[in-house]
N, C-alpha and C positions, 0 to 999 in steps of 0.2 A: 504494500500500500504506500502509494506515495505524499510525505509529510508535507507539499506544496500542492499550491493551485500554478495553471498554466495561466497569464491572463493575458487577450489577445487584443492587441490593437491593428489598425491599418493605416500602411505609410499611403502620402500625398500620390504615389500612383494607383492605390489599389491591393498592395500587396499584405497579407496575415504576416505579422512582427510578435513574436512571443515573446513575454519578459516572465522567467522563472519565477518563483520563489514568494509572487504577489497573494494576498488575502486581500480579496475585497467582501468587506463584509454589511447589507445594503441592507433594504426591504425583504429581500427573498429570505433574507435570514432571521427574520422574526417568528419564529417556528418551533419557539419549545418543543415540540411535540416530537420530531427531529433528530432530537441530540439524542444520543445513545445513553446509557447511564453509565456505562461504560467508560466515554469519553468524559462526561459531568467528572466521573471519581478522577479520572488520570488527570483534569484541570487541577482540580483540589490537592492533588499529590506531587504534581510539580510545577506550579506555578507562587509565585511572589510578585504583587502586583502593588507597583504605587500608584496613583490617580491625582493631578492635579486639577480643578476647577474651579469655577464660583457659582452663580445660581443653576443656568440652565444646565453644566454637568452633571448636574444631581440629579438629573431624570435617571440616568442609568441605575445610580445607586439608591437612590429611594421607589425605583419599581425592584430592581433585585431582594430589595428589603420585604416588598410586598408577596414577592413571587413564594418563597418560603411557607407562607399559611395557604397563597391561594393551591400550588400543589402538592401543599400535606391534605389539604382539603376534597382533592381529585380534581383541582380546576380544569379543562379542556380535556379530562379524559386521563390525566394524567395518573399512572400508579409506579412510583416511584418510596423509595426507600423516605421516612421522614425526614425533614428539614437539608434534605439531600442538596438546595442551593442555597443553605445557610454560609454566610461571610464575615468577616469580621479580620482586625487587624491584627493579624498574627496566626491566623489557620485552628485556632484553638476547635478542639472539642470536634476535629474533625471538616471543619468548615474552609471553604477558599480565601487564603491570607491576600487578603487584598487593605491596602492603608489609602482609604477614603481622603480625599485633601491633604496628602502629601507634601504636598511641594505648597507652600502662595499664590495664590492670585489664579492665572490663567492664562493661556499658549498667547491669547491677547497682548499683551504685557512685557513687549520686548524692552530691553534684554534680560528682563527679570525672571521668565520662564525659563532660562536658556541656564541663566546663573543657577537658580533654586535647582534646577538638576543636575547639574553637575556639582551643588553641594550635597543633594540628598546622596546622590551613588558612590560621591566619595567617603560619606561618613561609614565607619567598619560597623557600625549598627546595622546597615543596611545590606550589608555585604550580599546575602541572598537575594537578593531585588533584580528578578530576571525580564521582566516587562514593566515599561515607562510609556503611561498612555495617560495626555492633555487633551481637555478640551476646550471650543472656544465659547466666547461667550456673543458679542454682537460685532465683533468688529475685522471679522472675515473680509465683508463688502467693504470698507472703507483701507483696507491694507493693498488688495488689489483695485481700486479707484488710484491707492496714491503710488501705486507701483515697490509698493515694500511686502509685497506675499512671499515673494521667492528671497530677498534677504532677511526679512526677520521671522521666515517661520520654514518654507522648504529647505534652504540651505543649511541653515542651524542644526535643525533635526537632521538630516544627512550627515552633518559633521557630529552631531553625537553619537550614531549610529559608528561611525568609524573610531572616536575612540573610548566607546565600549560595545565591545565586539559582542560580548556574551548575555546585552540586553537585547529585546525584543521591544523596539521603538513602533506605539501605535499612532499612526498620524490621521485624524480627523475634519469632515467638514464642518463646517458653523451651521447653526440653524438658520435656514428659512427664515427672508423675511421681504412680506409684500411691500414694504416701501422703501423699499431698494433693491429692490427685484434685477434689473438688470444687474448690476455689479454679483449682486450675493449669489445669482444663477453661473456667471462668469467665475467666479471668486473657486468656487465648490467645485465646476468642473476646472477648472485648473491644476488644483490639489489632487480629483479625481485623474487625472490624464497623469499628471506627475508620478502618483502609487503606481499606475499600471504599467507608466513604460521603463520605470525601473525597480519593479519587483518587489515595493513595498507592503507593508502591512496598514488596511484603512479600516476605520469605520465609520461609516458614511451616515451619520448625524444625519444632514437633511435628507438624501434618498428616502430613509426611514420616513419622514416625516411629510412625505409626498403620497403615502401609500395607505389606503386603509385596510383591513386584513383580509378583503377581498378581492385586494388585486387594484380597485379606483384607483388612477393614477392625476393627480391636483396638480395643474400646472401653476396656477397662482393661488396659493394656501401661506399663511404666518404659521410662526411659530408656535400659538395656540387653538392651533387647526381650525380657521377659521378659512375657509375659502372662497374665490372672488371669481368674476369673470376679467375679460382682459383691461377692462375701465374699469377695476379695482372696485365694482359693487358688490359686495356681500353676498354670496349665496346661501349660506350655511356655515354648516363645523361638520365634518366628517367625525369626528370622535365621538361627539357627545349625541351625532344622531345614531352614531353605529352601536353605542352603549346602551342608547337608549330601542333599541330595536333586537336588544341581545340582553342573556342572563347574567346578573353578577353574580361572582362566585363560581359562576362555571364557563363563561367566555371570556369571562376582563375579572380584574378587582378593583377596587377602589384602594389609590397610593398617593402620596405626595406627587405631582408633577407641575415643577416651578414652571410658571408662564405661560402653563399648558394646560390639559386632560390626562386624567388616569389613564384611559389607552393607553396614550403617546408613551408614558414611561411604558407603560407593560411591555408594548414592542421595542421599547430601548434594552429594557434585559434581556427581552428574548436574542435580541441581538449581540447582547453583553455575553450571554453563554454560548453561544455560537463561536463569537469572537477568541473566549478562554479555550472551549474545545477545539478551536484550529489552532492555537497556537500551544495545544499539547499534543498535535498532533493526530488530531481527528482529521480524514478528508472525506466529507459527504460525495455520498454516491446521487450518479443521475443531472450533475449539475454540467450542462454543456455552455461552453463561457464565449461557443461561437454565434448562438442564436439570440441571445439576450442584445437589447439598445437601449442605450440612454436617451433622453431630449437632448435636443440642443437647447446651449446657454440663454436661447433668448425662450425655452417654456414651450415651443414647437414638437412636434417626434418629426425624427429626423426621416423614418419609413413608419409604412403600416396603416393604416385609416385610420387616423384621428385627429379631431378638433377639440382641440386644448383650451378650455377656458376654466380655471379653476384656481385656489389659495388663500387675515385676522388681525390683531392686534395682540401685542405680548408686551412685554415690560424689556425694560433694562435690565444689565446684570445686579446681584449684588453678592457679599461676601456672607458667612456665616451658614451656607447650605449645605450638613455633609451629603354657465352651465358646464363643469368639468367633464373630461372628456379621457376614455382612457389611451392613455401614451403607450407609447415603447420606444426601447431603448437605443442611441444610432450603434450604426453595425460598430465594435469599438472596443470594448472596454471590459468583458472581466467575467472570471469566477473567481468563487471563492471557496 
């Protein structure tokens, strides 16, 4: 079994370019249901995971938090060993050692994020700390507006990657947001094109957040799944109407999710454990990385019959938190 994905892009003439070694971890990976228990235990047995963020990171970790009772519970079917995605800093009691706000602030935050990890991994406290995954908070879109994405956040993470060889660096897009739609759709695929043509590991924050769990794909949706058509009028919220048209308890739970919906986080852990079990070496079966496409930057699908019209209002960061149309994806970009 092989411990990568292949993920496939295409050069300007048309030709398939593999870059090894890529995890793209999206929407398709919101799938509890999924993971092996298998691969769930071998996360928890070899992984050390630090986390830095500020508000909206904390979707991952306060739906992980939630995930716990809802599949001791049997949520979606699930029969699984009890508190089998329990976490907590330091692995105790059997649990995935993962240290929630690790590091200050957020990948935002240059060159504060850049320092704070390279103080966290040099301290010999930390010495086991195999994966270093930041997320952003709002200021994705304004990094690539002012042309500092690729020096204060792809570069950097590259060059920590090179001097610690033996971390597992996860690089993230920023969350969705309708009013600044162009740049923030530009911003994400940038990052996204970047993981895949050199074989990084992503987790794709906004994909996630364009997607409801049946596949609806929102080309203009905020951060608080709130979605629009393409003159930014309001249609709905995809989350709270899909919650509301589904069982709690046994399709969703109710968790913290800053700036959001309970959904949104659910599908952030489910993606959260996805993310742990590929990178202990789980590789899902069935995932072809050649038929999948993304939009294009501007909210468009790049092939396939669709009229994209779809996307709220969310809040700023802050510190202290531990008619739509379905798309597909341009010929491009990834398994995972």
């Amino acid at each position: 079994m092989f411990a990568f994905s292949l993920a496939v892009i295409w050069s300007a003439a048309g030709h398939k370019v593999f870059a090894a070694d890529a995890i793209i971890v999206d929407h398709r990976a919101a799938d509890i249901t999924q993971i092996p228990q298998s691969a769930i235990e071998q996360a928890k047995a070899t992984l050390h995971i630090a986390y830095g963020h500020t508000s909206h990171g904390s979707q991952l970790t306060t739906g992980m938090t939630g995930l716990v009772a809802f599949a001791n519970g049997g949520g979606l079917g699930l029969a699984l060993p009890r508190d089998i995605f329990a976490w907590n800093n330091g692995g105790s009691g059997g649990a995935l050692d993962l240290h929630d706000t690790a590091m200050g602030g957020d990948v935002g935050y240059y060159p504060q994020w850049v320092n704070n990890t390279r103080n966290y991994l040099d301290n010999p406290a930390h010495a086991d700390v195999n994966v270093i995954i930041w997320s952003w908070c709002g200021q994705v879109s304004a990094k690539y507006a002012n042309g500092t994405l690729d020096s204060e956040y792809l570069t950097p993470m590259a060059q920590l990657e090179t001097e610690y060889p033996d971390v597992k660096f996860v690089y993230m897009t920023g969350h969705v947001d309708i009013w600044d739609d162009d740049d923030n759709k530009a911003a994400n695929q940038t990052i996204r094109d970047f993981c895949t043509a050199n074989g990084k590991i992503l987790y794709d924050f906004a994909d996630i957040e364009r997607y409801d769990p049946d596949g609806t794909y929102y080309a203009y949706v905020h951060d608080n799944c709130n979605y629009y058509d393409a003159n930014t009028t309001q249609l709905g919220n995809w989350a709270t109407e899909w919650q509301n048209s589904h069982t709690e308890g046994v399709d969703w739970y109710q968790c913290s999710s800053a700036h959001s919906e309970p959904l949104n986080a659910n599908r952030k852990a489910y993606a959260a454990w996805w993310l742990w079990a590929r990178l202990a070496g789980w590789t899902p079966s069935g995932v072809d990385p050649v038929d999948d496409v993304y939009p294009d930057s501007d909210g468009d699908a790049a092939s396939g019959d669709s009229t994209a019209d779809s996307g709220g209002s969310g809040g700023g960061c802050f510190f202290g938190m531990a008619g739509h149309g379905r798309g597909v994806r341009p010929k491009a970009l990834q398994a995972f």
